[in-house]
N, C-alpha and C positions, 0 to 999 in steps of 0.2 A: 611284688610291691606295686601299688598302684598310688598316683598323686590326684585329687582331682579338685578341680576351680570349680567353682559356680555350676556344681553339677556336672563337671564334665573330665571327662579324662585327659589329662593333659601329658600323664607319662606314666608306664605300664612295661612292666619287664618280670623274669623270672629267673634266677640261678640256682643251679645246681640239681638233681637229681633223685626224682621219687624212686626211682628204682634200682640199687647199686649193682644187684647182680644183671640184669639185662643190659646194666647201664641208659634209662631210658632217664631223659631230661625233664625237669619241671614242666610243668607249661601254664596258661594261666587258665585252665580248665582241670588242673591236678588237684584231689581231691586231698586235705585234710582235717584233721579235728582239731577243735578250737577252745579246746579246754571251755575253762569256765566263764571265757566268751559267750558262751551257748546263755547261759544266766539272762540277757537282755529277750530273747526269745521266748522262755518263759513268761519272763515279765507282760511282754506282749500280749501273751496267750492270757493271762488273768487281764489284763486292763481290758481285753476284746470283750469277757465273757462280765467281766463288771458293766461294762455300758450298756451290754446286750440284757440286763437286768436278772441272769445267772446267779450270783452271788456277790459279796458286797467286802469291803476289807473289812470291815467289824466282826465277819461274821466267825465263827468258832472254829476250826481245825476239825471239831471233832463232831460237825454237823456234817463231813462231807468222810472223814475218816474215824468214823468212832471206836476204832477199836486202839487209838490212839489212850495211853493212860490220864486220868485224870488225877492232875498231880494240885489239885486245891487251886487254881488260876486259870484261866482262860486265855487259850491260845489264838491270836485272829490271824486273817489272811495276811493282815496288814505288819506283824511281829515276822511271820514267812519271810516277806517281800523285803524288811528293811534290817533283817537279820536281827530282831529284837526278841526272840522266843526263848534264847536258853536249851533252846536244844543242839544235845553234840554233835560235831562236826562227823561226819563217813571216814577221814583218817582213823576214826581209832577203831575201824574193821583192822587195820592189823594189829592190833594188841590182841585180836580174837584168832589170827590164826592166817591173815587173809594176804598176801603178797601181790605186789603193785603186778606181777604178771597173771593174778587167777578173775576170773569173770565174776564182775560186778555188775549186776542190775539193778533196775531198778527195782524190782520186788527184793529185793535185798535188802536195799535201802530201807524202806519202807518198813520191813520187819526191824530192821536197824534201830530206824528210830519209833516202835512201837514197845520195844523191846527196855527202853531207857526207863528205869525206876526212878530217876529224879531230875531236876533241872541244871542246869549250870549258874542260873541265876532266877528269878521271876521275874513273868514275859512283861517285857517293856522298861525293864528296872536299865540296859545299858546297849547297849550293842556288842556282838560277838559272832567275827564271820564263820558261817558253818553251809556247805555243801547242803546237809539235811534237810535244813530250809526249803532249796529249792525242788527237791526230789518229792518234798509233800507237796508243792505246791502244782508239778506235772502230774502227781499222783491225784488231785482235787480235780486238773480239768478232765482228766481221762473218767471221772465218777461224775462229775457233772454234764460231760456231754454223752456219754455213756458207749465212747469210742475210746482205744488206743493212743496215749495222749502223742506218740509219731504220726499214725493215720490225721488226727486233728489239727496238727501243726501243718502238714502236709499239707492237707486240704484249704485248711480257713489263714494260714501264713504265709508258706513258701512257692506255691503253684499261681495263687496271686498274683505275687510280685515277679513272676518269673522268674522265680530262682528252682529253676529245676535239676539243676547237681545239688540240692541242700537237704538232709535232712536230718535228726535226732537217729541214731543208730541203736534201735531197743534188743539188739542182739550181737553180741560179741564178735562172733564166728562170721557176722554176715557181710559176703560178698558182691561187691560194687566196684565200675568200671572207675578208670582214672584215679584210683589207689594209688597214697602215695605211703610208702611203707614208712616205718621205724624202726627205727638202728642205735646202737648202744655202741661206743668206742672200745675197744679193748688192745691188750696189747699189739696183738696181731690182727689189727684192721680194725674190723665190727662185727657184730653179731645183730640179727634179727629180736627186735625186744617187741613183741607185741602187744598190742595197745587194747587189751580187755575189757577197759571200764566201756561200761556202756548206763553208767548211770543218769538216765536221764533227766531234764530238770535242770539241773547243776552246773552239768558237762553233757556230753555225745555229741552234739552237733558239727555234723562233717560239710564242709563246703569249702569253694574251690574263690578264687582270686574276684572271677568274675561273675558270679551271683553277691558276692561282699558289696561289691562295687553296685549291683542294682540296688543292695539294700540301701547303702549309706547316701544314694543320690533317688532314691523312691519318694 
């Protein structure tokens, strides 16, 4: 937890435990993931590359992913960003088979949502929050800047700002210092539940107490 005034840190602590078997204690340099917190970093990344005169919120989904279905309407960056497209949310990967502990990517995603034969509504008709959204819209800047949309954030985001523990995690498996694990309760203690999704866009973005604190006073 951190409090801070007028830009400044005024009180900063950490409890409990990134690591149960070593017993190794939080600290404010402990790395975790931030669900779909990460969402605002995206957004980022499209508002950079809209002023940088890259692409425009008008513009089509399917100028940048055309292999996106054309369902009679036209999808913009802008229906992405304010969750107004009608396309379904990545929860319903498990109606296909998919379990909160098996590896999700983003190229998953991405087939996920190319894959969708119809709308949930016509884009702009309401609002309806979906993960998807934001998966096409990391999936846009990695084709528009013609780099890894991790490497891009990396580069033109987080190295910026000095947040050098932060980044979008485009691989499951991958291993990074100041890991803070996850654990599931069970009768007899806990169990090891490992944190798979690496869809990014949405969700992945891993960072620690104090790169937050550079962003939120930057």
């Amino acid at each position: 937890m951190a409090v801070l005034k007028n830009g400044k840190v005024i009180f900063k602590n950490t409890k409990g435990l990134a690591n149960v078997e070593e017993n190794i204690p939080l600290k404010t340099n402990s790395i975790f993931e931030i669900a779909s917190c990460s969402k605002q970093f995206t957004g980022l990344a499209i508002a950079m590359l809209i002023d940088r005169g890259k692409l425009a919120l008008e513009d089509d989904i399917r100028k940048y992913i055309p292999e996106m279905p054309d369902y009679g309407s036209k999808i913009t960056i802008a229906n992405l960003v304010y969750h107004t497209s009608g396309i379904r949310n990545t929860d319903l990967l498990e109606f296909t088979g998919f379990t909160p502990e098996d590896p999700i990517t983003l190229d998953v995603c991405v087939k996920f949502a190319c894959r969708q034969r119809s709308l949930n509504f016509k884009p702009g008709e309401r609002f309806d929050y979906s993960n998807t959204n934001y998966n096409l819209l990391a999936e846009t800047v990695s084709r528009v800047t013609g780099q890894p949309f991790e490497i891009w954030t990396k580069e033109n985001i987080f190295k910026p700002l000095g947040m050098n523990s932060t980044f979008f995690k485009a691989d499951p498996g991958q291993v990074y210092a100041n890991k803070v694990n996850s654990y599931q309760g069970i009768k007899s203690g806990y169990r090891i539940r490992p944190n798979n999704w690496a869809a990014m866009g949405g969700s992945a973005v891993n960072t620690s107490l104090d790169d937050l604190i550079k962003w939120v006073s930057s």
